[in-house]
N, CA, C and O atoms as a GROMACS GRO file, in nm:
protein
  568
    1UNK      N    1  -0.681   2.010   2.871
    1UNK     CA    2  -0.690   1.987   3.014
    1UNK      C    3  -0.808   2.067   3.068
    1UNK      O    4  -0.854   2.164   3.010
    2UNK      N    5  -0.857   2.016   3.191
    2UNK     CA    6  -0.985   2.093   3.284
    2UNK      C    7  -0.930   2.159   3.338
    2UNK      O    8  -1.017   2.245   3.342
    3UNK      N    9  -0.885   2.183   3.368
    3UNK     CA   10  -0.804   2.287   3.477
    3UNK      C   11  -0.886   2.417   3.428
    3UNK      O   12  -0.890   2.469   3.316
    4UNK      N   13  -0.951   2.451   3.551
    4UNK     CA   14  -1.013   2.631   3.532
    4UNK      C   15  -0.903   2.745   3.578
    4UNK      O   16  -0.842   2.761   3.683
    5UNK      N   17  -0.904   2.823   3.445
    5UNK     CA   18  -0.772   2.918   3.481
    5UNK      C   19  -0.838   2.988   3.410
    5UNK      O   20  -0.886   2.947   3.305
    6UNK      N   21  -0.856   3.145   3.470
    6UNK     CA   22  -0.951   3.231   3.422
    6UNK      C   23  -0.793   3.365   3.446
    6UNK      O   24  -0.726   3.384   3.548
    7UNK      N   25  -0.780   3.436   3.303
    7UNK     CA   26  -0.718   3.546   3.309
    7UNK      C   27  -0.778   3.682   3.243
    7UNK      O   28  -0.855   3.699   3.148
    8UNK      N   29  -0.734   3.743   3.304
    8UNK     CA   30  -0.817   3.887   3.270
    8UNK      C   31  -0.678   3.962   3.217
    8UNK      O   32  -0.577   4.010   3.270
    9UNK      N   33  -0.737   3.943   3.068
    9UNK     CA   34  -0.625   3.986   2.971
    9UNK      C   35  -0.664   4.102   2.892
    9UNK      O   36  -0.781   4.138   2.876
   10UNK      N   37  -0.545   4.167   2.838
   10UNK     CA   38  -0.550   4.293   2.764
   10UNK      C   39  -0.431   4.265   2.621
   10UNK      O   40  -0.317   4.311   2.612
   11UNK      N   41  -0.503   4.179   2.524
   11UNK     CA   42  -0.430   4.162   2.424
   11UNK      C   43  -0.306   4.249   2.374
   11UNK      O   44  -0.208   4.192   2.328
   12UNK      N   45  -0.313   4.405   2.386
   12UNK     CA   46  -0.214   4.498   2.377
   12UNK      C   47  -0.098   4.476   2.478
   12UNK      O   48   0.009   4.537   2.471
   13UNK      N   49  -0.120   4.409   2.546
   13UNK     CA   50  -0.020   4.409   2.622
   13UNK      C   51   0.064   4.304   2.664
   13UNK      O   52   0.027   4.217   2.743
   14UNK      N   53   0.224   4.308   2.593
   14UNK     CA   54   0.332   4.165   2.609
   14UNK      C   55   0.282   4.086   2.756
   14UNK      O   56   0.236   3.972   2.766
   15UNK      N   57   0.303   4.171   2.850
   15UNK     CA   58   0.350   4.113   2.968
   15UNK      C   59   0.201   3.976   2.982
   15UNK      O   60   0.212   3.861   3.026
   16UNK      N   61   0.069   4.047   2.924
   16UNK     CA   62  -0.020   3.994   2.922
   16UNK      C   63  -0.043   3.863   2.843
   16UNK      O   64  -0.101   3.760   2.875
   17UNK      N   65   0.031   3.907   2.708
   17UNK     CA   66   0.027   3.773   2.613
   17UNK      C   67   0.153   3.648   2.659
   17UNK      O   68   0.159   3.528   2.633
   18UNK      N   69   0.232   3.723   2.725
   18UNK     CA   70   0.328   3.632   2.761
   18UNK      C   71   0.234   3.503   2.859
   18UNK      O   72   0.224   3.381   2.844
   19UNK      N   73   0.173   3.606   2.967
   19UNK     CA   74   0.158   3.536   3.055
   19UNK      C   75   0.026   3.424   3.024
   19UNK      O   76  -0.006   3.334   3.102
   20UNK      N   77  -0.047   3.457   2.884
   20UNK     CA   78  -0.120   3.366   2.819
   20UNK      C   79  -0.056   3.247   2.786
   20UNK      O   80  -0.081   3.134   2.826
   21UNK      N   81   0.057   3.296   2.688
   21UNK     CA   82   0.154   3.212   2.636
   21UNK      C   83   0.181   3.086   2.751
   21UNK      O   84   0.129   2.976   2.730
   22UNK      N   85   0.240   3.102   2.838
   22UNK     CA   86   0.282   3.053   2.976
   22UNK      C   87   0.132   2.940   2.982
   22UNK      O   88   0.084   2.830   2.955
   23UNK      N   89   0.122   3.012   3.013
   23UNK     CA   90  -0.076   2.912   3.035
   23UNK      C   91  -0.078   2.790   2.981
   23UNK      O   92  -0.082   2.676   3.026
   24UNK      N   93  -0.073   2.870   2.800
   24UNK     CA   94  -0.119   2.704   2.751
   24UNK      C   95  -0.011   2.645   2.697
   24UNK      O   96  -0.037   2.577   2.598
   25UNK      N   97   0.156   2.650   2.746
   25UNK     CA   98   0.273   2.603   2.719
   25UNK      C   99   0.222   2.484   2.823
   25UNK      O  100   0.250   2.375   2.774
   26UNK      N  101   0.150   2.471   2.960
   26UNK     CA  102   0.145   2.398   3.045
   26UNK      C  103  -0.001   2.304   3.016
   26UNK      O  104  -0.058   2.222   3.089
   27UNK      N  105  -0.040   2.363   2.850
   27UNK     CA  106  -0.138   2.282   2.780
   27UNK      C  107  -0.248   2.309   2.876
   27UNK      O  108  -0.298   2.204   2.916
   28UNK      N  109  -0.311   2.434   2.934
   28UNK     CA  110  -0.427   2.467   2.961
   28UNK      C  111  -0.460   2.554   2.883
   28UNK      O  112  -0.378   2.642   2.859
   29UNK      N  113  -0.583   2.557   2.822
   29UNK     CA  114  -0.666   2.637   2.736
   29UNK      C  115  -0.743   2.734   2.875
   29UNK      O  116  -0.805   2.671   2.960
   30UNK      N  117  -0.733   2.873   2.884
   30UNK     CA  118  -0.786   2.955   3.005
   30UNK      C  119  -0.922   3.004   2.958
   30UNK      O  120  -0.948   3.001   2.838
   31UNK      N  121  -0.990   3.040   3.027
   31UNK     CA  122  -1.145   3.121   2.993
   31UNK      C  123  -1.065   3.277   2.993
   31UNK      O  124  -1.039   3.339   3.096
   32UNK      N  125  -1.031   3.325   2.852
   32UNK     CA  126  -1.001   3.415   2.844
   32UNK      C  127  -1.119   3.577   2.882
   32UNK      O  128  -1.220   3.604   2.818
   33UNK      N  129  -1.070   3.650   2.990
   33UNK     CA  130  -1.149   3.764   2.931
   33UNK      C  131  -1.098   3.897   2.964
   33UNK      O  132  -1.074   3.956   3.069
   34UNK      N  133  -1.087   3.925   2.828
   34UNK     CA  134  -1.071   4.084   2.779
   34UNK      C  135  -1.153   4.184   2.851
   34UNK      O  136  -1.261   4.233   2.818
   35UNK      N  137  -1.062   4.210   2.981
   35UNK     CA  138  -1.114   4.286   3.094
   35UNK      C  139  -1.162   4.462   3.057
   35UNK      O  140  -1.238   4.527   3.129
   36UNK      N  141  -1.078   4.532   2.890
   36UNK     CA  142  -1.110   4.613   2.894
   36UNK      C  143  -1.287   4.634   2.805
   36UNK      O  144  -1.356   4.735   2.797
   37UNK      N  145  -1.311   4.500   2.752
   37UNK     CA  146  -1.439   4.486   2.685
   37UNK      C  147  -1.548   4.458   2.778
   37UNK      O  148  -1.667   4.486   2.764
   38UNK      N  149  -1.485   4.393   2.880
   38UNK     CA  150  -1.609   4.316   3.000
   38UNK      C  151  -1.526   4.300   3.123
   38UNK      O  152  -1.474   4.198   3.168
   39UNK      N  153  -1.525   4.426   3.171
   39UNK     CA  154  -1.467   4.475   3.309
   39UNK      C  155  -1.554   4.354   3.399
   39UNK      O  156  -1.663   4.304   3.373
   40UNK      N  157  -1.458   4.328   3.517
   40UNK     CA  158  -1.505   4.288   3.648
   40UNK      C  159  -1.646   4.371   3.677
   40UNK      O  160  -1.667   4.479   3.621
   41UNK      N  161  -1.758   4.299   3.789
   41UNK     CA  162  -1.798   4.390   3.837
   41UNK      C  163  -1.724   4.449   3.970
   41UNK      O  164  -1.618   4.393   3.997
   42UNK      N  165  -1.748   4.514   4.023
   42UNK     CA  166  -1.731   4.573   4.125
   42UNK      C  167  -1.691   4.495   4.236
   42UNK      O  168  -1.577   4.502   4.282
   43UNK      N  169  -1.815   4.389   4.300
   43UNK     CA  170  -1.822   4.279   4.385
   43UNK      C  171  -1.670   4.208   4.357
   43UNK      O  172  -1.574   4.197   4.433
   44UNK      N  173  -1.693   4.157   4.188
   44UNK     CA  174  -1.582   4.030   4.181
   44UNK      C  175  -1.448   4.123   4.151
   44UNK      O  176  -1.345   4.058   4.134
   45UNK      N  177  -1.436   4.251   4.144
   45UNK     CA  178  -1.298   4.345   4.174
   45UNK      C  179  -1.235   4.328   4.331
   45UNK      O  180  -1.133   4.297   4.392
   46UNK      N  181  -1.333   4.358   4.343
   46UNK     CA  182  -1.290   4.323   4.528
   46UNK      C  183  -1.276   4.243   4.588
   46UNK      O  184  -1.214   4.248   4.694
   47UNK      N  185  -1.344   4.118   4.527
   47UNK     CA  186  -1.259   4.001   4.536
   47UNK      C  187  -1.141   3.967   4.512
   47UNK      O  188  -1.068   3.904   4.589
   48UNK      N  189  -1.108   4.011   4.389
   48UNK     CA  190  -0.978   3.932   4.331
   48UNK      C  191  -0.878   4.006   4.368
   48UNK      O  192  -0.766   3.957   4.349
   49UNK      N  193  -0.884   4.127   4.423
   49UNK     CA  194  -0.793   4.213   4.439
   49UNK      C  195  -0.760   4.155   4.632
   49UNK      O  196  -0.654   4.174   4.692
   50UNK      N  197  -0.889   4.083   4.690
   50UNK     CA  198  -0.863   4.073   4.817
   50UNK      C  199  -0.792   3.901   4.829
   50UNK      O  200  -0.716   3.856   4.915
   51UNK      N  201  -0.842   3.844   4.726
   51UNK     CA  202  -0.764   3.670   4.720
   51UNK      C  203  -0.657   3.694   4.660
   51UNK      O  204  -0.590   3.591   4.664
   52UNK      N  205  -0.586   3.800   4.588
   52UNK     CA  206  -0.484   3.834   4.551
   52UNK      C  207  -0.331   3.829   4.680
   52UNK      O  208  -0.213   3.792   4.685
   53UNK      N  209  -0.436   3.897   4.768
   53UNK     CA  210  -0.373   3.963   4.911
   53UNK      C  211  -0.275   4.075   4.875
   53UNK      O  212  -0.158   4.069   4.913
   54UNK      N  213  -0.342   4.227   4.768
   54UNK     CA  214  -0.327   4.320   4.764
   54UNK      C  215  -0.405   4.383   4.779
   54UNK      O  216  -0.522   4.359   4.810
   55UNK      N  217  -0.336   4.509   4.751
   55UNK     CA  218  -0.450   4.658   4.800
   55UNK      C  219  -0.445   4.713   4.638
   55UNK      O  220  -0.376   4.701   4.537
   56UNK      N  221  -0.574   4.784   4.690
   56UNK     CA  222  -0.655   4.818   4.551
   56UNK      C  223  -0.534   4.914   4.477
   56UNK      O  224  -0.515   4.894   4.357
   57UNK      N  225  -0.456   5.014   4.543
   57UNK     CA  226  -0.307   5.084   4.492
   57UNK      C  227  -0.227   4.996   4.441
   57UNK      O  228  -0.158   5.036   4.347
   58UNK      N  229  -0.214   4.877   4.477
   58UNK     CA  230  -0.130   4.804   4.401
   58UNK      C  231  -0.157   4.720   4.258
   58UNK      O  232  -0.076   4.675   4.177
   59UNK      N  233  -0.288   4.717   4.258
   59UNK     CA  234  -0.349   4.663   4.165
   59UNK      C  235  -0.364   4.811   4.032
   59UNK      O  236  -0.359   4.803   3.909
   60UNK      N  237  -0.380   4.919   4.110
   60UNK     CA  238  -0.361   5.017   4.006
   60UNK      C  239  -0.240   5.082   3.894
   60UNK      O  240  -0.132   5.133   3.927
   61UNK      N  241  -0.288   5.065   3.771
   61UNK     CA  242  -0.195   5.097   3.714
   61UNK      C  243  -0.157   5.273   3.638
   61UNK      O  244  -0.248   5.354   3.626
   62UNK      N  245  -0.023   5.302   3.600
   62UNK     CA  246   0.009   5.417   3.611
   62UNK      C  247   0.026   5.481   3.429
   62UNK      O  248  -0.009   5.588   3.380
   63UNK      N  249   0.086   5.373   3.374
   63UNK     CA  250   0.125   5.437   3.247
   63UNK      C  251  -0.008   5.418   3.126
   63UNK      O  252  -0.099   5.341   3.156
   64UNK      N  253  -0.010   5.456   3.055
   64UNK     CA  254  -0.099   5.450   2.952
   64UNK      C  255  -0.263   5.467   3.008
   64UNK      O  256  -0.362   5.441   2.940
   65UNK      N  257  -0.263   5.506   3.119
   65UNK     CA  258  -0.428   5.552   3.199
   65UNK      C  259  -0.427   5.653   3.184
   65UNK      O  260  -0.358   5.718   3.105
   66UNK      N  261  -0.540   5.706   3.296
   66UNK     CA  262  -0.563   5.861   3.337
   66UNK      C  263  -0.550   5.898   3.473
   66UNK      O  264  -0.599   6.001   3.519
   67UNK      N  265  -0.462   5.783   3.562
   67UNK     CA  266  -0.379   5.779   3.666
   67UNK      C  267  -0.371   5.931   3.722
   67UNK      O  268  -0.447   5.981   3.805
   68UNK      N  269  -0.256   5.994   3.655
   68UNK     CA  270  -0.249   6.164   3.729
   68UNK      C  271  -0.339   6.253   3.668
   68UNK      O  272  -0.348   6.367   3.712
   69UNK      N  273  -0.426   6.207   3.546
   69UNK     CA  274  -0.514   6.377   3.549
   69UNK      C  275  -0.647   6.334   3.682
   69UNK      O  276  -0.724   6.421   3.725
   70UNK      N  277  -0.650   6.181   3.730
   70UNK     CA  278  -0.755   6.220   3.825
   70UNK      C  279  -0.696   6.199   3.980
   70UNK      O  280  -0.750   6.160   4.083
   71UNK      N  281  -0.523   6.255   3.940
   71UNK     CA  282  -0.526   6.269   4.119
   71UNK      C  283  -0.527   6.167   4.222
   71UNK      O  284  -0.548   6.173   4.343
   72UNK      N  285  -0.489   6.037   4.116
   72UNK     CA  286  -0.476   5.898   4.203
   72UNK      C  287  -0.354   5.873   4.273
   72UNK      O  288  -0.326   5.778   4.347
   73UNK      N  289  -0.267   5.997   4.230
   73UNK     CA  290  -0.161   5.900   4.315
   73UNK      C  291  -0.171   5.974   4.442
   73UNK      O  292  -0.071   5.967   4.514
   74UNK      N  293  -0.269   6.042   4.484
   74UNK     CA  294  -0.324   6.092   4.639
   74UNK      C  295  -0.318   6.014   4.741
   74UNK      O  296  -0.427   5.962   4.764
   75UNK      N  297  -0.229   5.983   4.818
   75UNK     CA  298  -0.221   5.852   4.865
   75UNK      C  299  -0.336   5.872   5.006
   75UNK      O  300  -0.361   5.779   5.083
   76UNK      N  301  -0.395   6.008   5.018
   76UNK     CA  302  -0.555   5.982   5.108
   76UNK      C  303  -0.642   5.942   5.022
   76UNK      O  304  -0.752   5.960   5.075
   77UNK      N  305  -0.659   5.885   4.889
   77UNK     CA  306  -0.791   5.784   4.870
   77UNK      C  307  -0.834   5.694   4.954
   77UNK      O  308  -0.768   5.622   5.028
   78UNK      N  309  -0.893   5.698   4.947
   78UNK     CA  310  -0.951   5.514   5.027
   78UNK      C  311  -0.918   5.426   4.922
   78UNK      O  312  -0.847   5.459   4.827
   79UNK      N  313  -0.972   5.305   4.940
   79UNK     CA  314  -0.974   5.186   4.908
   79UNK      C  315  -1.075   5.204   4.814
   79UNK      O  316  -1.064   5.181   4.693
   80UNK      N  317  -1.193   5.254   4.884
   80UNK     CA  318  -1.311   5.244   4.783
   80UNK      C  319  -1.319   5.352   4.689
   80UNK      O  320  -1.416   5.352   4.613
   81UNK      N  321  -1.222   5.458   4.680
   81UNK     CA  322  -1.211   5.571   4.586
   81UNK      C  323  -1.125   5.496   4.460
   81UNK      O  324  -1.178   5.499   4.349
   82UNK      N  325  -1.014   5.437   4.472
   82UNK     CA  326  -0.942   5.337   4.393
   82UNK      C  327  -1.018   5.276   4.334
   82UNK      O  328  -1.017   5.291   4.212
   83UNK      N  329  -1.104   5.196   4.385
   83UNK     CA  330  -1.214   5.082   4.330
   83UNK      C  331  -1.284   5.175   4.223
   83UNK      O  332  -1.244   5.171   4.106
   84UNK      N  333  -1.367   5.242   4.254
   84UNK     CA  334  -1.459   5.365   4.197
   84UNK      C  335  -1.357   5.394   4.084
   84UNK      O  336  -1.407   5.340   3.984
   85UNK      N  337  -1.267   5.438   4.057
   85UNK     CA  338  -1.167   5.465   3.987
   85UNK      C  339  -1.148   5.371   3.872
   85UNK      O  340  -1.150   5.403   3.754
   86UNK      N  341  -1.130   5.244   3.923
   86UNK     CA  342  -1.094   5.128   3.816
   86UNK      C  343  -1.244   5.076   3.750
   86UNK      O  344  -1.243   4.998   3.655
   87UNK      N  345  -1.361   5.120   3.802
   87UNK     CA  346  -1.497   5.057   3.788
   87UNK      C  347  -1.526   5.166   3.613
   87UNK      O  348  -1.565   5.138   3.500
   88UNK      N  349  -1.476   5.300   3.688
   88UNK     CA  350  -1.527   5.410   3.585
   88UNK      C  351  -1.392   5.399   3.435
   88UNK      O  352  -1.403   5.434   3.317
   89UNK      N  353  -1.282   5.339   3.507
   89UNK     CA  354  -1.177   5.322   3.401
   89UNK      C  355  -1.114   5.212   3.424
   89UNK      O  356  -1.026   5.190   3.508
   90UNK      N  357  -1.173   5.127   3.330
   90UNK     CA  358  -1.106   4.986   3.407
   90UNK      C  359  -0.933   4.947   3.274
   90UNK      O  360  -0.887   4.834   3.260
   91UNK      N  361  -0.900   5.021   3.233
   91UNK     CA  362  -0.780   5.073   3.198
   91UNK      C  363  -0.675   5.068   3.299
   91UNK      O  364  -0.568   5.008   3.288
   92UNK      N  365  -0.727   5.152   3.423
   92UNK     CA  366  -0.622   5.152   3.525
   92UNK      C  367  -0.607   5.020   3.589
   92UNK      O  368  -0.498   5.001   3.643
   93UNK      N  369  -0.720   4.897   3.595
   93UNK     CA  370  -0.672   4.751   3.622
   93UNK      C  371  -0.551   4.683   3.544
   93UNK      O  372  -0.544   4.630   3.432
   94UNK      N  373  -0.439   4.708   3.664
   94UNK     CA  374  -0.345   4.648   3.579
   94UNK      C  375  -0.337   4.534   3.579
   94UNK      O  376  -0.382   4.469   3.673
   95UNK      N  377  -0.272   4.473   3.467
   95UNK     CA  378  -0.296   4.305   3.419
   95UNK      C  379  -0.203   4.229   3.376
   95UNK      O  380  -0.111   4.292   3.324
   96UNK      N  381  -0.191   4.112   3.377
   96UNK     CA  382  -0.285   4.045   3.364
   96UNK      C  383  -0.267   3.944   3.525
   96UNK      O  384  -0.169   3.886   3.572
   97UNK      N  385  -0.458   3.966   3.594
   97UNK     CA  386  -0.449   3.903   3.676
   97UNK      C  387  -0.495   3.738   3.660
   97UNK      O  388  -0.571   3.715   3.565
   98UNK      N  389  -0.460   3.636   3.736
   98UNK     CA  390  -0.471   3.520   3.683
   98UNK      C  391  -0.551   3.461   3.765
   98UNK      O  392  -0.506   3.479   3.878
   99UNK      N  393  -0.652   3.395   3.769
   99UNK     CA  394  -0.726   3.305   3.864
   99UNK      C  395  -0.744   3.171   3.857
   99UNK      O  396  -0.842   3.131   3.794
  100UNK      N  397  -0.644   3.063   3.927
  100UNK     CA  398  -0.665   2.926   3.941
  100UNK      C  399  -0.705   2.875   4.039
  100UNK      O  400  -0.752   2.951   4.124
  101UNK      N  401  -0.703   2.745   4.063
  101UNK     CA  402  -0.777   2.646   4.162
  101UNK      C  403  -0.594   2.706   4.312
  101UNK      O  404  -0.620   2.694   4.432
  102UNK      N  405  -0.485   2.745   4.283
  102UNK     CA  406  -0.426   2.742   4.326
  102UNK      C  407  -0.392   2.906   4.446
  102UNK      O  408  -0.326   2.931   4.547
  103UNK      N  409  -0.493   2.985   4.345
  103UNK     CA  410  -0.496   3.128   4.423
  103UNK      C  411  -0.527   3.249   4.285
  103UNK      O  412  -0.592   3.222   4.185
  104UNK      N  413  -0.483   3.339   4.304
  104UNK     CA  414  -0.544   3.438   4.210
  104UNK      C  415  -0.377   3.538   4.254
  104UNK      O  416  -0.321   3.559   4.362
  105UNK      N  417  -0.359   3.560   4.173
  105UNK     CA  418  -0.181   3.646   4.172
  105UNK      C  419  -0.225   3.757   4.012
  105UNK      O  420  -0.308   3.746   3.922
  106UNK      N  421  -0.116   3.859   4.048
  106UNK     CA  422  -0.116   3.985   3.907
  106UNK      C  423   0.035   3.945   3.893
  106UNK      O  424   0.128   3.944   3.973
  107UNK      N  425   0.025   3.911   3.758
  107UNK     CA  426   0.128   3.839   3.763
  107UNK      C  427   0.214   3.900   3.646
  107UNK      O  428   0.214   3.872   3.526
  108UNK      N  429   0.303   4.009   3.733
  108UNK     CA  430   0.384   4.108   3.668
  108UNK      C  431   0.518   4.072   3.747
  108UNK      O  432   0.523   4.119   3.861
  109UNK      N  433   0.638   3.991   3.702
  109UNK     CA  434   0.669   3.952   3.592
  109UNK      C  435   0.560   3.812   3.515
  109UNK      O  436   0.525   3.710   3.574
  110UNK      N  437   0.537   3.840   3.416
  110UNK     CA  438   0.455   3.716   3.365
  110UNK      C  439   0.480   3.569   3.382
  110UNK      O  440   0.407   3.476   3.348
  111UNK      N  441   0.633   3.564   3.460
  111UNK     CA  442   0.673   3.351   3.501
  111UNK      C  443   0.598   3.397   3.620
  111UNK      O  444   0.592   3.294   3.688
  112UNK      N  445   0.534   3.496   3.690
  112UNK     CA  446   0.481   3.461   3.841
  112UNK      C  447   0.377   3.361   3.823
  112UNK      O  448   0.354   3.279   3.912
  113UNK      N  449   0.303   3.362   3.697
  113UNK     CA  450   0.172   3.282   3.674
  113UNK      C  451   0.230   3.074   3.710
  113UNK      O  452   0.168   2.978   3.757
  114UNK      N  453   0.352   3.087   3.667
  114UNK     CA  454   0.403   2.943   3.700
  114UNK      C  455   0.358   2.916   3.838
  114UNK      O  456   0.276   2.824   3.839
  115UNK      N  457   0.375   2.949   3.917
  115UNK     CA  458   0.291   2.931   4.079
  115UNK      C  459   0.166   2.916   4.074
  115UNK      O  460   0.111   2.868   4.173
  116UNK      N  461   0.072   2.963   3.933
  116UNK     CA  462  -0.035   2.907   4.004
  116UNK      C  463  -0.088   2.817   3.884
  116UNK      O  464  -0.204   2.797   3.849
  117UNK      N  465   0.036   2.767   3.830
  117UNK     CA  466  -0.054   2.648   3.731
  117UNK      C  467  -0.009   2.515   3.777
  117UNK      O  468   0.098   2.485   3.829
  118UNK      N  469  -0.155   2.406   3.737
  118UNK     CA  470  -0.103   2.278   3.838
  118UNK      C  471  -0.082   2.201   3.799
  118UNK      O  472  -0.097   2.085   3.839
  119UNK      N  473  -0.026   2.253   3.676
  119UNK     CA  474   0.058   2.179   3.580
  119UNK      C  475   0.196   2.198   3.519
  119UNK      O  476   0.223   2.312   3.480
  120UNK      N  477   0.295   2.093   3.505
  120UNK     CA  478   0.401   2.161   3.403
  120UNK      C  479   0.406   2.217   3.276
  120UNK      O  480   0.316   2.216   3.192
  121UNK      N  481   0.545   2.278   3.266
  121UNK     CA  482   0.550   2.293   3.143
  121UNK      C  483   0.556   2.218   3.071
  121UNK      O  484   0.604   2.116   3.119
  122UNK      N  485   0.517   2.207   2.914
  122UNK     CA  486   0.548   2.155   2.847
  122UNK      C  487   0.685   2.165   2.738
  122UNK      O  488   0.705   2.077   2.655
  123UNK      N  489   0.732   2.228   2.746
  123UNK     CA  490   0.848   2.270   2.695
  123UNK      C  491   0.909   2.376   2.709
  123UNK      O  492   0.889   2.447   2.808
  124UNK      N  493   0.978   2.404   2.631
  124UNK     CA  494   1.072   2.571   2.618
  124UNK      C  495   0.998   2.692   2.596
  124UNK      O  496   0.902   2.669   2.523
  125UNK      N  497   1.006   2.823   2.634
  125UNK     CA  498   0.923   2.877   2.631
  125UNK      C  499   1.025   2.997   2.660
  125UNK      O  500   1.120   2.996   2.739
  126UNK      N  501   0.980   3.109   2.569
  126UNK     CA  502   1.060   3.248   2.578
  126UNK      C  503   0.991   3.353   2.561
  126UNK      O  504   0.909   3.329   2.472
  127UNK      N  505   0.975   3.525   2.625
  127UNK     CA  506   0.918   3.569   2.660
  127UNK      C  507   0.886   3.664   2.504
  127UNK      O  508   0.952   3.625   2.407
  128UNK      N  509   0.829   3.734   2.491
  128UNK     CA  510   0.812   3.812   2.330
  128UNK      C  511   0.970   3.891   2.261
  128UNK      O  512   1.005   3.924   2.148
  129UNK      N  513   1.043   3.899   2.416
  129UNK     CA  514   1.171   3.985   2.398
  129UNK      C  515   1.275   3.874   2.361
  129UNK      O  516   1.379   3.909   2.305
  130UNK      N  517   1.252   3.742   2.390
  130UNK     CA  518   1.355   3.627   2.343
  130UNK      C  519   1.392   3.605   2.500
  130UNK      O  520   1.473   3.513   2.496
  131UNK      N  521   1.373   3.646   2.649
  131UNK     CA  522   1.404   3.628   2.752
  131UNK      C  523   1.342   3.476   2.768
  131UNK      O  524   1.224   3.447   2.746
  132UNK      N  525   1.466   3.366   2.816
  132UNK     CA  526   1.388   3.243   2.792
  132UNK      C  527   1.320   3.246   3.016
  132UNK      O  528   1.349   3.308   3.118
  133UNK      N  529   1.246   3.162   2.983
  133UNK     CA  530   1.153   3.148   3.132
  133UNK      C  531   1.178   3.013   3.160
  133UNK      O  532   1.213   2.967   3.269
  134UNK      N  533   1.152   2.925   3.010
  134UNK     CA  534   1.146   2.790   3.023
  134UNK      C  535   1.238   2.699   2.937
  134UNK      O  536   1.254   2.718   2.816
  135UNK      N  537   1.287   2.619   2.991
  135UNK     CA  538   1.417   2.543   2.922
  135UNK      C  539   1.352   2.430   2.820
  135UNK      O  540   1.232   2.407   2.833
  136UNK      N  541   1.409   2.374   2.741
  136UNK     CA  542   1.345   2.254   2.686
  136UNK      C  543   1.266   2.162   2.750
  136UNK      O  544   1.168   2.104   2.703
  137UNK      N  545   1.320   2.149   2.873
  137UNK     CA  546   1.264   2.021   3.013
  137UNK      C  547   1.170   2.060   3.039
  137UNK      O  548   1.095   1.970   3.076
  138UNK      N  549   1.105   2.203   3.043
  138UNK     CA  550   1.003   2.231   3.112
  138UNK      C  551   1.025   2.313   3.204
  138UNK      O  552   0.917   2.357   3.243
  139UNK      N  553   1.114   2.359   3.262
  139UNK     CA  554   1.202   2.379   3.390
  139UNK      C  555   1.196   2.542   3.403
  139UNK      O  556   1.243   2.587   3.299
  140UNK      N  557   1.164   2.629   3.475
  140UNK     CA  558   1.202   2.728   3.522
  140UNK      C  559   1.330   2.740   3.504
  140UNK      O  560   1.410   2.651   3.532
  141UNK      N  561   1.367   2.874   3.446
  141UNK     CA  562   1.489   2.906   3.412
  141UNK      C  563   1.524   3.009   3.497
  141UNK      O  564   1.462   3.113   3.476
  142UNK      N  565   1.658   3.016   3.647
  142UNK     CA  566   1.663   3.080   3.718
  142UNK      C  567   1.704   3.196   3.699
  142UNK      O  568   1.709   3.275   3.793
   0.00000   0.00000   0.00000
């Protein structure tokens, strides 16, 4: 399928491969990119974090960074100290964010990505832990 679905993935990480998984269960192949090899720039950070319709704190992540040795969870940063932060360690971009024709979402739990594909599923689909998402039908599993 054409469908442009661009995710900024971190192979180490389930929530991330899940939400790959998810992708091309709905038979889209995504322009994968491995955000910690070829970080955003700056410009398109601030984009996606603003078509997201979050703030740069929320987009930041806490475990496996360097989150508290640099004093991020200071909640007087700015916006643009956060940014600066994820530019110099783009580690702390937590992931995986997803970008379709439908909006751009961080899509933690990984079925959030179902909202922005504009397509169905194609079948059953279960998360790395055996948590099913998707039924045989295709169907969101409530």
């Amino acid at each position: 399928m054409a469908t442009d679905i661009v995710i900024y993935h971190n192979p180490e990480c389930g929530t991330s491969r899940n939400t790959l998984g998810l992708i091309r269960n709905a038979g889209i192949e995504p322009h994968v990119i491995e955000y910690l090899k070829t970080p955003p720039s700056r410009p398109l950070l601030v984009e996606l974090i603003d078509r997201a319709g979050i703030t740069p704190r929320e987009l930041l992540r806490e475990r496996g960074t360097p989150y508290a040795e640099l004093g991020l969870g200071d909640t007087s940063l700015s916006d643009d100290a956060l940014v600066d932060a994820m530019m110099a360690h783009p580690i702390l971009i937590n992931r995986p964010l997803v970008v379709s024709p439908l909006g751009v979402k961080l899509c933690r739990p990984s079925e959030a990505v179902l909202d922005l594909l504009p397509s169905d599923q194609l079948g059953a689909f279960a998360k790395e832990d055996g948590q099913q998402v998707v039924d045989d039908s295709g169907e969101r599993v409530a």
